[in-house]
PDB file of the backbone (N, CA, C, O) and the ligand in Angstrom, with CONECT records:
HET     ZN  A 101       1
ATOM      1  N   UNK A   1       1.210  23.636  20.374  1.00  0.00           N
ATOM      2  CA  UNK A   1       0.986  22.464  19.532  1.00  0.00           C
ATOM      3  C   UNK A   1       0.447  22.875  18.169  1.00  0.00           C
ATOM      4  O   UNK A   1      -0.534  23.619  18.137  1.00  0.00           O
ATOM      5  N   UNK A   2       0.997  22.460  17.066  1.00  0.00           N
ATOM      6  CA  UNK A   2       0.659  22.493  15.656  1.00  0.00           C
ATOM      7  C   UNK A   2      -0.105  21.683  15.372  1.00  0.00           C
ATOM      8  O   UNK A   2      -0.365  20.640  15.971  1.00  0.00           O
ATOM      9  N   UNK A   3      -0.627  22.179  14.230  1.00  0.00           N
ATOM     10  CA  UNK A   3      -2.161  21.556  13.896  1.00  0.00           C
ATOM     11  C   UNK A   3      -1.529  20.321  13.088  1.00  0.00           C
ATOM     12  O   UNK A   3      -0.399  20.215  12.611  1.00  0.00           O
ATOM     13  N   UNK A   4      -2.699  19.343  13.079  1.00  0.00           N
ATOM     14  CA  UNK A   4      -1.675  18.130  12.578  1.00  0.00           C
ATOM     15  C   UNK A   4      -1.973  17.919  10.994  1.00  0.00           C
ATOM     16  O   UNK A   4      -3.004  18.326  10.459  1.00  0.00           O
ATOM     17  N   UNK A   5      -1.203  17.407  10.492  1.00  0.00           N
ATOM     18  CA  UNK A   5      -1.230  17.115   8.894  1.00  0.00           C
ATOM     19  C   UNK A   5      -2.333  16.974   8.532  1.00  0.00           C
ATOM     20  O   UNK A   5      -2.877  17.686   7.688  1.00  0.00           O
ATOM     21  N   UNK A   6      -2.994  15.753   9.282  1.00  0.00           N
ATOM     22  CA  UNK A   6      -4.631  14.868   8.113  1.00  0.00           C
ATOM     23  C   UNK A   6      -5.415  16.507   8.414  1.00  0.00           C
ATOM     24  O   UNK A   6      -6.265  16.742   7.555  1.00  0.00           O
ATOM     25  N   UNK A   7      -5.285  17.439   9.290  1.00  0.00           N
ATOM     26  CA  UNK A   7      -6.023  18.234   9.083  1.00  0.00           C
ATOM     27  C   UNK A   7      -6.424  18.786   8.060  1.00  0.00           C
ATOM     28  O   UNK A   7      -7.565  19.028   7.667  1.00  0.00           O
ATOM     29  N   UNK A   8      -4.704  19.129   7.317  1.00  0.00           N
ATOM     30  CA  UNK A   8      -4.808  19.949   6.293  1.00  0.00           C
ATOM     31  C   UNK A   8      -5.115  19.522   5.418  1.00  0.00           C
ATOM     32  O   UNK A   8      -5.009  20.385   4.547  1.00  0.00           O
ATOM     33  N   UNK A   9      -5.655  18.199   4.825  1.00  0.00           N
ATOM     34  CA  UNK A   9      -5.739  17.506   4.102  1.00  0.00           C
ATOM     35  C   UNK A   9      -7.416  17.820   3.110  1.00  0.00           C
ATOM     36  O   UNK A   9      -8.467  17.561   3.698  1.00  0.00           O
ATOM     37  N   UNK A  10      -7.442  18.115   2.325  1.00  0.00           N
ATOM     38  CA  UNK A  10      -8.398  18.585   0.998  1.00  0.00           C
ATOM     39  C   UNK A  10      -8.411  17.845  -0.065  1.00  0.00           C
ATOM     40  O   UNK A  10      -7.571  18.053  -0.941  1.00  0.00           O
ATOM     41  N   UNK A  11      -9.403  16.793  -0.206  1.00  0.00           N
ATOM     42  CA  UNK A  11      -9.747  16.193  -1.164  1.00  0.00           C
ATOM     43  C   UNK A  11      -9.980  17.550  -2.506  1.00  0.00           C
ATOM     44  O   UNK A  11     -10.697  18.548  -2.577  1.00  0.00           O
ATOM     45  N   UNK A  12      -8.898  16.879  -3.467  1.00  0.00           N
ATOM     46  CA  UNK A  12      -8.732  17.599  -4.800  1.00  0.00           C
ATOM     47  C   UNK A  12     -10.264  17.134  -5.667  1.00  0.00           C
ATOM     48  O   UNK A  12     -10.779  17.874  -6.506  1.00  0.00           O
ATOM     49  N   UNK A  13     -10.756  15.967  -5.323  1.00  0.00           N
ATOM     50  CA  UNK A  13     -12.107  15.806  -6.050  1.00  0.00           C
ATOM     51  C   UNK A  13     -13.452  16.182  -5.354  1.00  0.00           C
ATOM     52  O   UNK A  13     -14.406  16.789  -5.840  1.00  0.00           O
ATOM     53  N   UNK A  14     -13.285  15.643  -4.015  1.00  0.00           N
ATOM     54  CA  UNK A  14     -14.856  16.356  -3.612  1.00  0.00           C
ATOM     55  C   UNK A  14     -14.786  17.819  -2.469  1.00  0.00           C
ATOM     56  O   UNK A  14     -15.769  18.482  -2.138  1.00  0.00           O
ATOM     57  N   UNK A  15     -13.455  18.041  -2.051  1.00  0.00           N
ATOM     58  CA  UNK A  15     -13.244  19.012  -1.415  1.00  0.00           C
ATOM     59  C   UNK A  15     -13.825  18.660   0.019  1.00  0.00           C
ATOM     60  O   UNK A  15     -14.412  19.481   0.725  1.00  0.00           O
ATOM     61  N   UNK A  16     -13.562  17.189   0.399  1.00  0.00           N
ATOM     62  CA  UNK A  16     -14.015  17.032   1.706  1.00  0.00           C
ATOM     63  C   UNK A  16     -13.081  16.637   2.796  1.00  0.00           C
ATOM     64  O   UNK A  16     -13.130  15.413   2.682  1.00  0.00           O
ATOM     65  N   UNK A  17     -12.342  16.853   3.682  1.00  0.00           N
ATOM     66  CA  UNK A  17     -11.016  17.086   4.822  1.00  0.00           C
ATOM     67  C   UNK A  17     -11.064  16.014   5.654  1.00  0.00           C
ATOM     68  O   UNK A  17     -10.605  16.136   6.789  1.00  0.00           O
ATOM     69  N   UNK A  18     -11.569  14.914   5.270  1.00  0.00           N
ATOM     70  CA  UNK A  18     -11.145  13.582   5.909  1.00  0.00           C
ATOM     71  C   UNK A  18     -10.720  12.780   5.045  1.00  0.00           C
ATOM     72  O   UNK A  18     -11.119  12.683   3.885  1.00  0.00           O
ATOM     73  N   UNK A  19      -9.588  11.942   5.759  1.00  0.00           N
ATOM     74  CA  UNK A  19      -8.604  10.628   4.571  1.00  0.00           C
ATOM     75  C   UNK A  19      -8.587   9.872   5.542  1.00  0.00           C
ATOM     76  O   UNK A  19      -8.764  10.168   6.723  1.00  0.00           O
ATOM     77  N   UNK A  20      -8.347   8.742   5.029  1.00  0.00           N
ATOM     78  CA  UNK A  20      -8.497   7.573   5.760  1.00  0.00           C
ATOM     79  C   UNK A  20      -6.855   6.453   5.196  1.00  0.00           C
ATOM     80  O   UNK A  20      -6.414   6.405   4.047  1.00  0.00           O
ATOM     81  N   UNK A  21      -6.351   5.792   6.282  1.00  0.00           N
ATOM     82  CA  UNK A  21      -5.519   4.725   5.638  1.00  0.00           C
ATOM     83  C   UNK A  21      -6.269   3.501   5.330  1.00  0.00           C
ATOM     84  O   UNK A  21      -7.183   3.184   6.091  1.00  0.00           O
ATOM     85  N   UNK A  22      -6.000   2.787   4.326  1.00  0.00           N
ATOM     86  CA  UNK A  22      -6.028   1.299   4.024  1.00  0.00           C
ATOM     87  C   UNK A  22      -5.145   0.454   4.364  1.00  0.00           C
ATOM     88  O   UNK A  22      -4.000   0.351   3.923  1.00  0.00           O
ATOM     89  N   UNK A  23      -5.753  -0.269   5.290  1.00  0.00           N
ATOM     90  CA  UNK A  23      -4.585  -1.648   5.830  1.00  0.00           C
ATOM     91  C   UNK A  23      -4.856  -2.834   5.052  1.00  0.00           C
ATOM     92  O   UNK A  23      -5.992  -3.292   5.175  1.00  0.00           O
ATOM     93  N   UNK A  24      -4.099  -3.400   4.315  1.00  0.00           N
ATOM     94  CA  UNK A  24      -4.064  -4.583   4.282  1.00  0.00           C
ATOM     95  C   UNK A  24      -3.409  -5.565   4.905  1.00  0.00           C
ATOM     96  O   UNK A  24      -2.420  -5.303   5.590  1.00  0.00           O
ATOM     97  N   UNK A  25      -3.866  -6.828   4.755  1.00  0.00           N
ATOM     98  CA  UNK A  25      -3.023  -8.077   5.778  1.00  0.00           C
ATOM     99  C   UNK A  25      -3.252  -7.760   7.014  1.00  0.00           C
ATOM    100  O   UNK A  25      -2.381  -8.097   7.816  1.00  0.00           O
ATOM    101  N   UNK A  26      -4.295  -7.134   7.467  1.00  0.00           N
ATOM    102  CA  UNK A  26      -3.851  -7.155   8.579  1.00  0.00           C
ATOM    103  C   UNK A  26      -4.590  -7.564   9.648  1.00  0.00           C
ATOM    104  O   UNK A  26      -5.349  -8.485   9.347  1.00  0.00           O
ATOM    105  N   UNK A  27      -4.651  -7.199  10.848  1.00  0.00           N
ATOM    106  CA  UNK A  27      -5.446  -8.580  12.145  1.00  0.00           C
ATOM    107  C   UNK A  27      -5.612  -7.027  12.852  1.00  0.00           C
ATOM    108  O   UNK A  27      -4.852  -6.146  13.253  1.00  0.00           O
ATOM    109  N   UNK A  28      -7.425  -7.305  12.728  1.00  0.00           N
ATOM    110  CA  UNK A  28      -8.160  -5.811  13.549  1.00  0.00           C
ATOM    111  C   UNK A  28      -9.110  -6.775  14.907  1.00  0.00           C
ATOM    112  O   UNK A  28     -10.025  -7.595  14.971  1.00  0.00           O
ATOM    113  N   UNK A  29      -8.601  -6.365  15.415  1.00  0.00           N
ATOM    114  CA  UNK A  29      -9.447  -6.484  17.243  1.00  0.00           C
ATOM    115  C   UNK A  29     -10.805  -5.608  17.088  1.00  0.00           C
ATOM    116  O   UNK A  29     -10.654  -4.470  17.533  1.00  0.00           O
ATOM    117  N   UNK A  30     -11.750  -5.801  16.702  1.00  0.00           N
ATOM    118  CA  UNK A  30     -13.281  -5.398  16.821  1.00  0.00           C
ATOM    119  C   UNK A  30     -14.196  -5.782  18.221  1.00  0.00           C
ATOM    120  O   UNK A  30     -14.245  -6.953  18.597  1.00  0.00           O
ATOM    121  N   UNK A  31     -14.780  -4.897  18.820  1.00  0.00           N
ATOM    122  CA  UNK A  31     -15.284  -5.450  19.927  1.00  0.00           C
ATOM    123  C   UNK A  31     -17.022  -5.856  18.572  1.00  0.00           C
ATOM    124  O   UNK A  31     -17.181  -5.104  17.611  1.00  0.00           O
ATOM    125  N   UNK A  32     -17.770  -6.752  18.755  1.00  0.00           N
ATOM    126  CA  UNK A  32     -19.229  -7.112  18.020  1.00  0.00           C
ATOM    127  C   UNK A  32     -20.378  -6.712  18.917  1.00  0.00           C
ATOM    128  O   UNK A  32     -20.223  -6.806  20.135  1.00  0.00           O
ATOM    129  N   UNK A  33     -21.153  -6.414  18.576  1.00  0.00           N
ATOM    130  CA  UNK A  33     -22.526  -6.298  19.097  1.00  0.00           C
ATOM    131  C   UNK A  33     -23.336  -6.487  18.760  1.00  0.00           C
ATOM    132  O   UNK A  33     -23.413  -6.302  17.546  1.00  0.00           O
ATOM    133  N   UNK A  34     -24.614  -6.998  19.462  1.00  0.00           N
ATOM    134  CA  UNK A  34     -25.670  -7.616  18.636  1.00  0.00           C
ATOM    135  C   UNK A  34     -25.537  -8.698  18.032  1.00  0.00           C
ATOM    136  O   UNK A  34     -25.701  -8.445  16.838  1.00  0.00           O
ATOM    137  N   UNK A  35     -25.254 -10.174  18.229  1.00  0.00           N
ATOM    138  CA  UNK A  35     -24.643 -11.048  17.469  1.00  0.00           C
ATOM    139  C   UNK A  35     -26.413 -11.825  17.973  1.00  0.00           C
ATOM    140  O   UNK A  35     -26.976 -12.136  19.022  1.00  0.00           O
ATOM    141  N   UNK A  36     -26.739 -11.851  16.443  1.00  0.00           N
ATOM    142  CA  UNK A  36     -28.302 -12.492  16.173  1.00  0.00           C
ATOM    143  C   UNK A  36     -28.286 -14.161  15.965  1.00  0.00           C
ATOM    144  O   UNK A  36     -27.337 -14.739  15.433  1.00  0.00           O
ATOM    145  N   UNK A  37     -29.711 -14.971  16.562  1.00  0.00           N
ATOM    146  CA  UNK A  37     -28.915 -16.061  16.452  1.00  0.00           C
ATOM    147  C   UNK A  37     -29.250 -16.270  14.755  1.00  0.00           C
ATOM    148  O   UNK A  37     -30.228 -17.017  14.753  1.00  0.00           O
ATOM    149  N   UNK A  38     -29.014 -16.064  13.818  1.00  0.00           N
ATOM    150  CA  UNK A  38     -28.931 -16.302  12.293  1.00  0.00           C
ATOM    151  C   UNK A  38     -27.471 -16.162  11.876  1.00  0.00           C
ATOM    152  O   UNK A  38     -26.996 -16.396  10.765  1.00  0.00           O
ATOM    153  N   UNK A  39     -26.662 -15.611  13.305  1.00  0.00           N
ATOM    154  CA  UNK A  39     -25.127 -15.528  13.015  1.00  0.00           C
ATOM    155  C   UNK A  39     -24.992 -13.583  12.200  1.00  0.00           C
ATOM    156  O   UNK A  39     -23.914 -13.295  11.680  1.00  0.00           O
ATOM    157  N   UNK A  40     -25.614 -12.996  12.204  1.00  0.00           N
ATOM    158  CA  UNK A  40     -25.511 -11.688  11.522  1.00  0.00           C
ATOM    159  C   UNK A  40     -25.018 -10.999  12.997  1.00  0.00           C
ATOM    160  O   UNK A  40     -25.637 -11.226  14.036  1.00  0.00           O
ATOM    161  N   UNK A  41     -23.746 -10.076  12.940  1.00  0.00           N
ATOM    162  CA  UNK A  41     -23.744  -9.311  14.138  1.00  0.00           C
ATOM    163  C   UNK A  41     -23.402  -8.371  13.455  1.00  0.00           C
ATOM    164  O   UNK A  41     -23.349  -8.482  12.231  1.00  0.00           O
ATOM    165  N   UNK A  42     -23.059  -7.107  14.161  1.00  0.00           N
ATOM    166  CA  UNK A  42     -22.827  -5.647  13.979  1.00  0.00           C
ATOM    167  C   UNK A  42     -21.567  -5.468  14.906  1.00  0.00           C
ATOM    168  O   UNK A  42     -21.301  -6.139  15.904  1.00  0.00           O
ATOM    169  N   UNK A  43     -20.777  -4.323  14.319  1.00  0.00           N
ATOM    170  CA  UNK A  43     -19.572  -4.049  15.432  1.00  0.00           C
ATOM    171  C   UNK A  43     -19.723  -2.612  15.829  1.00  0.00           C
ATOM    172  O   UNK A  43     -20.189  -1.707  15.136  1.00  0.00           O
ATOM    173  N   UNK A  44     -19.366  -2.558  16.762  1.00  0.00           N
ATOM    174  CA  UNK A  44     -19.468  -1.091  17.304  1.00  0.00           C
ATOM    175  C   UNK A  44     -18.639   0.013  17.114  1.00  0.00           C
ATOM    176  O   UNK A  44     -17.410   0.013  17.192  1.00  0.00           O
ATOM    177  N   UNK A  45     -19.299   0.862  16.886  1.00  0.00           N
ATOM    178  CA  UNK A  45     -18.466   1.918  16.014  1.00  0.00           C
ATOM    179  C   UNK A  45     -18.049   3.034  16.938  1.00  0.00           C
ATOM    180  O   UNK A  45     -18.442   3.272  18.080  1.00  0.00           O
ATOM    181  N   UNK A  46     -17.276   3.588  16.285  1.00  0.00           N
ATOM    182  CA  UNK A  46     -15.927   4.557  17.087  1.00  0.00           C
ATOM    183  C   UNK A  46     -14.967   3.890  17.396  1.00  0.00           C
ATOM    184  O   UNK A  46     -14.061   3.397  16.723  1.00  0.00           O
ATOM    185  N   UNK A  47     -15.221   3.886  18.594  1.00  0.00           N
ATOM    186  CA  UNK A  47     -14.192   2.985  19.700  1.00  0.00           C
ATOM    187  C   UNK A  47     -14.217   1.384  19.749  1.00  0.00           C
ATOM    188  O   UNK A  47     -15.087   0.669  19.252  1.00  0.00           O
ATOM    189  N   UNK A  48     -13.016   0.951  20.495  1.00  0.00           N
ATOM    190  CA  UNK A  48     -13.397  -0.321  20.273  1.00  0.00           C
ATOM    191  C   UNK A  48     -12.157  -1.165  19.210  1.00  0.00           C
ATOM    192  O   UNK A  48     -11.705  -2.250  19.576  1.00  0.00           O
ATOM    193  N   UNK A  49     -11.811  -0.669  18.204  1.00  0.00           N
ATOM    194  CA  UNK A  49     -11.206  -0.867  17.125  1.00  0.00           C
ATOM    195  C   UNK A  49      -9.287  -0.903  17.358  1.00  0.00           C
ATOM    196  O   UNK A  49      -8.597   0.103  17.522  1.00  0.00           O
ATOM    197  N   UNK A  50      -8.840  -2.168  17.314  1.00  0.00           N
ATOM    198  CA  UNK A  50      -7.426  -2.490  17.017  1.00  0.00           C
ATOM    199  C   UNK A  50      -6.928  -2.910  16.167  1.00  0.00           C
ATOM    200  O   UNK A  50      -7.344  -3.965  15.686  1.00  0.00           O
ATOM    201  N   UNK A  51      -5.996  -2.352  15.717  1.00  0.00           N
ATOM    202  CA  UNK A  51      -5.154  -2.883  14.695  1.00  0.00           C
ATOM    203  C   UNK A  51      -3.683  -3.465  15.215  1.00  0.00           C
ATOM    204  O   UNK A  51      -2.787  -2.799  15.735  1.00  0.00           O
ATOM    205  N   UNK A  52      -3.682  -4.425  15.024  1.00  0.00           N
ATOM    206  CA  UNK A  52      -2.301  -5.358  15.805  1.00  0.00           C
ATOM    207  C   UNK A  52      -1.545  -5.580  14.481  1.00  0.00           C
ATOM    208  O   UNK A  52      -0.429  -5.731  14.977  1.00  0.00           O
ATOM    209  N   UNK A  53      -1.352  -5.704  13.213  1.00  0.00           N
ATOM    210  CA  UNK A  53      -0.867  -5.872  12.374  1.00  0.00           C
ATOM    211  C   UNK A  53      -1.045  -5.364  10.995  1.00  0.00           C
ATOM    212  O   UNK A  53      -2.181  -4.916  10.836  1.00  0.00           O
ATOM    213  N   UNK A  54      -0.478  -5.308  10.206  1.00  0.00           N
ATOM    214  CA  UNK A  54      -0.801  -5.151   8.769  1.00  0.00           C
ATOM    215  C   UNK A  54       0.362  -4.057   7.927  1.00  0.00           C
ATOM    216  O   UNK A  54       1.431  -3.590   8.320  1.00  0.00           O
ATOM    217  N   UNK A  55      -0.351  -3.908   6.664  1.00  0.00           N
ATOM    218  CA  UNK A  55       0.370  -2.317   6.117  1.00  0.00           C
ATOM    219  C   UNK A  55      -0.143  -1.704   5.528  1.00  0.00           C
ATOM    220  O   UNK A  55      -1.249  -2.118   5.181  1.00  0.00           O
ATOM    221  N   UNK A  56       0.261  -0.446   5.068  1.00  0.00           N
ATOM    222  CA  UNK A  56      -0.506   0.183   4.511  1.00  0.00           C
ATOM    223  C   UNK A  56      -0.249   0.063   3.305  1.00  0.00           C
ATOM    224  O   UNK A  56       0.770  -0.256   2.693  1.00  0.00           O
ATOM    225  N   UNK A  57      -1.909   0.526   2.819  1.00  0.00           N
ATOM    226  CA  UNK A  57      -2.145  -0.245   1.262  1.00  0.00           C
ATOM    227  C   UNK A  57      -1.947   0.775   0.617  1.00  0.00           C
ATOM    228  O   UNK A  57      -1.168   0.658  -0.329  1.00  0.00           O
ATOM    229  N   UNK A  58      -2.692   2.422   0.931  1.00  0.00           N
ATOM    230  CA  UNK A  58      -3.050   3.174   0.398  1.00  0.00           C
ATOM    231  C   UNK A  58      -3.805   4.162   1.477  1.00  0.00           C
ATOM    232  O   UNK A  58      -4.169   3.795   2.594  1.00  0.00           O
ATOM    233  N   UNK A  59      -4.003   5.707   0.843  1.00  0.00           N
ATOM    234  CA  UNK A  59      -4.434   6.569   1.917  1.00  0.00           C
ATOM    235  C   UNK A  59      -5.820   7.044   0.828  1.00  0.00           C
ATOM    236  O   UNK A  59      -5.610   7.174  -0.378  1.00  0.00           O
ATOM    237  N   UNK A  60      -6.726   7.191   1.215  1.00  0.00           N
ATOM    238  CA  UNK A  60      -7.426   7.771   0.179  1.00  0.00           C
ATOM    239  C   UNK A  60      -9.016   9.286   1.293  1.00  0.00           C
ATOM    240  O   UNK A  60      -9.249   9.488   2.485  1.00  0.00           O
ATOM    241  N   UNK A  61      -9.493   9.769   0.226  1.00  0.00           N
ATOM    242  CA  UNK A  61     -10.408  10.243   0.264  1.00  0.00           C
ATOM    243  C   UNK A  61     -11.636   9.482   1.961  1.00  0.00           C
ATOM    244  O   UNK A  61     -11.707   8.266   2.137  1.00  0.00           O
ATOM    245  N   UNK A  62     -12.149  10.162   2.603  1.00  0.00           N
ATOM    246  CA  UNK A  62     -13.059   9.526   3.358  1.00  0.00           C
ATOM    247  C   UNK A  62     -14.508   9.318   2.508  1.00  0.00           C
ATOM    248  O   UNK A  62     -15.170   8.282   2.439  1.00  0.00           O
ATOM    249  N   UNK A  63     -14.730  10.350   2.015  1.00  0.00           N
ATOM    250  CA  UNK A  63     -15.606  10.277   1.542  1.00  0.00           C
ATOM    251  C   UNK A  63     -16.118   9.806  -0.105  1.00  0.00           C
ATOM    252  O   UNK A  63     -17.075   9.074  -0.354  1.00  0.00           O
ATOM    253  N   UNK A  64     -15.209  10.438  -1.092  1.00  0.00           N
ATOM    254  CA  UNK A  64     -15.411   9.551  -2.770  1.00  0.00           C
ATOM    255  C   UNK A  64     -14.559   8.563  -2.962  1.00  0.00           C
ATOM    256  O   UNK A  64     -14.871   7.708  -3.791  1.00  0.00           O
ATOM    257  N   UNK A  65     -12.951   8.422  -2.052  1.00  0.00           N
ATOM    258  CA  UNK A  65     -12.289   7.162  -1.825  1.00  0.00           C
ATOM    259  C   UNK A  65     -11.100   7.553  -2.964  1.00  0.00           C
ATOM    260  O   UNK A  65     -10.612   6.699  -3.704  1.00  0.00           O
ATOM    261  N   UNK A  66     -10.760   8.806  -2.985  1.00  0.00           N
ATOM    262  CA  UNK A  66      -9.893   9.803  -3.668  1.00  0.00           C
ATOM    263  C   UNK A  66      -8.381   9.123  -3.571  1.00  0.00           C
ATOM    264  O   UNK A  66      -8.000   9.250  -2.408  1.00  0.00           O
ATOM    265  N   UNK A  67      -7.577   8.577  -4.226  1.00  0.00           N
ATOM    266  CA  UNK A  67      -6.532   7.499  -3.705  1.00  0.00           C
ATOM    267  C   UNK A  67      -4.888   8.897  -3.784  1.00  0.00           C
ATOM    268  O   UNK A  67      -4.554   9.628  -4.716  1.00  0.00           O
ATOM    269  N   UNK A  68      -4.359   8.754  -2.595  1.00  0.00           N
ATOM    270  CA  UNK A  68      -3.123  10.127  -2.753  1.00  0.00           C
ATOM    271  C   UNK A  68      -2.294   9.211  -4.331  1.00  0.00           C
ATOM    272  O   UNK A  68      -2.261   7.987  -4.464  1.00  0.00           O
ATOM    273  N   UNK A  69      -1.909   9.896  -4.998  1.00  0.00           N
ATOM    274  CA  UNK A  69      -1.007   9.222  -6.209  1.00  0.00           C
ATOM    275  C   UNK A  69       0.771  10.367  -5.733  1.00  0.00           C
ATOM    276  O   UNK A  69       0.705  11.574  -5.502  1.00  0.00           O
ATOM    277  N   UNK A  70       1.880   9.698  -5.712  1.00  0.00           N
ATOM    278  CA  UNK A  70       2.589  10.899  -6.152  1.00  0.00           C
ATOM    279  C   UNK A  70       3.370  11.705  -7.301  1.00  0.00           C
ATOM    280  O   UNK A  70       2.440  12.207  -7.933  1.00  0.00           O
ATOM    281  N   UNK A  71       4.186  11.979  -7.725  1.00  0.00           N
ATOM    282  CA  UNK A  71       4.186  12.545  -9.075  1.00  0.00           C
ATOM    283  C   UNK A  71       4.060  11.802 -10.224  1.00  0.00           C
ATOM    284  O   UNK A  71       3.574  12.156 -11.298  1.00  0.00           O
ATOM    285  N   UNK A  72       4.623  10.552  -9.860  1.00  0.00           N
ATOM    286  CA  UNK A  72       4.792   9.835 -10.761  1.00  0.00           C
ATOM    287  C   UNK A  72       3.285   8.938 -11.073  1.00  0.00           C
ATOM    288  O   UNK A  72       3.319   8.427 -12.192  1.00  0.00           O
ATOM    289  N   UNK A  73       2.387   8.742 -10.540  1.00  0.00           N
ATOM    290  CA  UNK A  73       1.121   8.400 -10.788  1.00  0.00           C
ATOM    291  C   UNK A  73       1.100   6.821  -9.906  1.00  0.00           C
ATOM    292  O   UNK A  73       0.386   5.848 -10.147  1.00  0.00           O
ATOM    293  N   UNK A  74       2.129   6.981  -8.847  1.00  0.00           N
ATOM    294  CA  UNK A  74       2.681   5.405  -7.754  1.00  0.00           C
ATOM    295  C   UNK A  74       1.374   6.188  -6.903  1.00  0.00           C
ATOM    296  O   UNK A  74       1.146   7.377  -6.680  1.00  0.00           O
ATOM    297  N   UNK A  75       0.458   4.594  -6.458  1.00  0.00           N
ATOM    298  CA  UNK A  75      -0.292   5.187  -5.415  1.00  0.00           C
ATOM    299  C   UNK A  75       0.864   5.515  -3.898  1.00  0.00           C
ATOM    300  O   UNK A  75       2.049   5.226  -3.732  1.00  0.00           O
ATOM    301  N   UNK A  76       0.204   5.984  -3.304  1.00  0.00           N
ATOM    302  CA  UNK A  76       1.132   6.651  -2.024  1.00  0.00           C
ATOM    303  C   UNK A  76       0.839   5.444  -0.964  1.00  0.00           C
ATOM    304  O   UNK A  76      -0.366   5.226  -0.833  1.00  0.00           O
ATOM    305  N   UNK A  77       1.772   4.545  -0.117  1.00  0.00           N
ATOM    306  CA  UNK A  77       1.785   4.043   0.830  1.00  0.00           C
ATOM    307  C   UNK A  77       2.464   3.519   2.156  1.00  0.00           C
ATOM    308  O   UNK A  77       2.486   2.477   2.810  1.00  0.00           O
ATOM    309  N   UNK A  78       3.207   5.248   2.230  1.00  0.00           N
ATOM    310  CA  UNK A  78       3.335   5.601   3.294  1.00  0.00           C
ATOM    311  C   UNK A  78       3.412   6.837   4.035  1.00  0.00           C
ATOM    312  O   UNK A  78       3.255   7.829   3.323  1.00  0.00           O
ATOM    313  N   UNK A  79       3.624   7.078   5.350  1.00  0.00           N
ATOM    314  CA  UNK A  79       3.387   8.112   6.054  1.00  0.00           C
ATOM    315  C   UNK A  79       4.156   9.644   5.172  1.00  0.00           C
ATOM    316  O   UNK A  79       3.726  10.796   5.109  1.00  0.00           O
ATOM    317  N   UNK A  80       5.386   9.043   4.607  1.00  0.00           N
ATOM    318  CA  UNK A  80       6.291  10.451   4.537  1.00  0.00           C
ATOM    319  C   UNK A  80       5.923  10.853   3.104  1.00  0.00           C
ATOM    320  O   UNK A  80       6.404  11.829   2.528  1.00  0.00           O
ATOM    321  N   UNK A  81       4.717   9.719   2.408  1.00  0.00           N
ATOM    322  CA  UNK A  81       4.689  10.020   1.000  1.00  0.00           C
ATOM    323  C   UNK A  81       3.522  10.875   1.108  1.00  0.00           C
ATOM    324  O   UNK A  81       3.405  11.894   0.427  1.00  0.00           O
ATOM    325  N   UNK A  82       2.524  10.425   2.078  1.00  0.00           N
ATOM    326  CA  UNK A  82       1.157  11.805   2.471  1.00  0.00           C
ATOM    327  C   UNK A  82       1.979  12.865   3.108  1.00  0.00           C
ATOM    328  O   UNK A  82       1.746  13.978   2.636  1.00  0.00           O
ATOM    329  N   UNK A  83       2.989  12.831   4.165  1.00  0.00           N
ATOM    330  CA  UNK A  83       3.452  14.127   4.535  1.00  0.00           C
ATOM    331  C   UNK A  83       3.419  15.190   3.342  1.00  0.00           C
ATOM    332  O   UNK A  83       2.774  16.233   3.454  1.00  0.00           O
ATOM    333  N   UNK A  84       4.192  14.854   2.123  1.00  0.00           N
ATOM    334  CA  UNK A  84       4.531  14.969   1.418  1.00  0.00           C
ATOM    335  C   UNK A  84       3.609  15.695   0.239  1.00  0.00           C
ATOM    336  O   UNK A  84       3.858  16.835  -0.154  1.00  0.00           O
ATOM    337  N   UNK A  85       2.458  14.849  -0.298  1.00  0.00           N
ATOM    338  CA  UNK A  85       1.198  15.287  -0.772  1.00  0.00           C
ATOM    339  C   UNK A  85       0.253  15.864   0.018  1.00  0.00           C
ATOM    340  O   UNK A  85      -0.922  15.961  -0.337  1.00  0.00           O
ATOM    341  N   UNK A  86       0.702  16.285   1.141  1.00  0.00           N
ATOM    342  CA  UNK A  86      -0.278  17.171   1.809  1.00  0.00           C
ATOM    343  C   UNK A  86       0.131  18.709   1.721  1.00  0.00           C
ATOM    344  O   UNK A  86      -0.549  19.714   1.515  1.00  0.00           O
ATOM    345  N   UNK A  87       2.012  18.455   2.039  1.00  0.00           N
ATOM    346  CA  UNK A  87       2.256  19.631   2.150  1.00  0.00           C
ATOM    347  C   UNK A  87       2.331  20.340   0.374  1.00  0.00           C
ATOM    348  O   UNK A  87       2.179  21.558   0.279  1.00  0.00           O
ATOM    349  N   UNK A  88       2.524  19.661  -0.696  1.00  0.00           N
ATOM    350  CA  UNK A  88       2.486  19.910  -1.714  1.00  0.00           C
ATOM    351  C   UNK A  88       1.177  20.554  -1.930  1.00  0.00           C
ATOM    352  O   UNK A  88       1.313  21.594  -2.574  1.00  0.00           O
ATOM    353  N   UNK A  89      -0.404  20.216  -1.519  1.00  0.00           N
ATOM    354  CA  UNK A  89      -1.304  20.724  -2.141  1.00  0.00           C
ATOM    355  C   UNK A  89      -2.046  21.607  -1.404  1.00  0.00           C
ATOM    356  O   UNK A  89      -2.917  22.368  -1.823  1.00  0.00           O
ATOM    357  N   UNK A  90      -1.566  21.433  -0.033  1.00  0.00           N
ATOM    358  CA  UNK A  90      -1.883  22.639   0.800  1.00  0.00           C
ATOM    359  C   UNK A  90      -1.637  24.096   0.677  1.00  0.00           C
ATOM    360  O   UNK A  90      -2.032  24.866   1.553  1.00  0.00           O
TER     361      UNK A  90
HETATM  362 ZN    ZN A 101     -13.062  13.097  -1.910  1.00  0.00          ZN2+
END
């Protein structure tokens, strides 16, 4: 088994190896926890988390929110356009 793409992935601004997608439109299944009665709850993190719909908006940086652009300065929003800018800057 080959190592997978987001691995290789290197933020060009902070040099940090996590990216994240942006969904928009879309309908996320959250399990909540802690739901206070003032109505403030918290959701639980990691696990837990569905995405039943949407698209992608954009792939960016995890950490400074680094947005993939491709040559042309089009943000990137889809899979074969990060394939793509990954294998380019890798
Ligand atoms: Zn970054």
């Amino acid at each position: 088994m080959g190592e997978s793409l987001n691995e290789k992935f290197v933020c060009p601004s902070c040099k940090e190896t996590g990216f994240l997608e942006v969904i928009i439109d879309g309908a996320v299944l959250s399990h909540l926890i802690d739901l206070s009665d003032d109505g403030y709850f918290e959701h639980k993190e990691g696990s837990g988390v569905e995405v039943l719909e949407g698209f992608t908006s954009r792939f960016q940086c995890s950490i400074c929110g680094y947005t993939l652009t491709d040559d042309n300065g089009k943000t990137i929003d889809e899979g074969e356009g990060a394939v793509e800018w990954i294998t380019k800057h890798s």
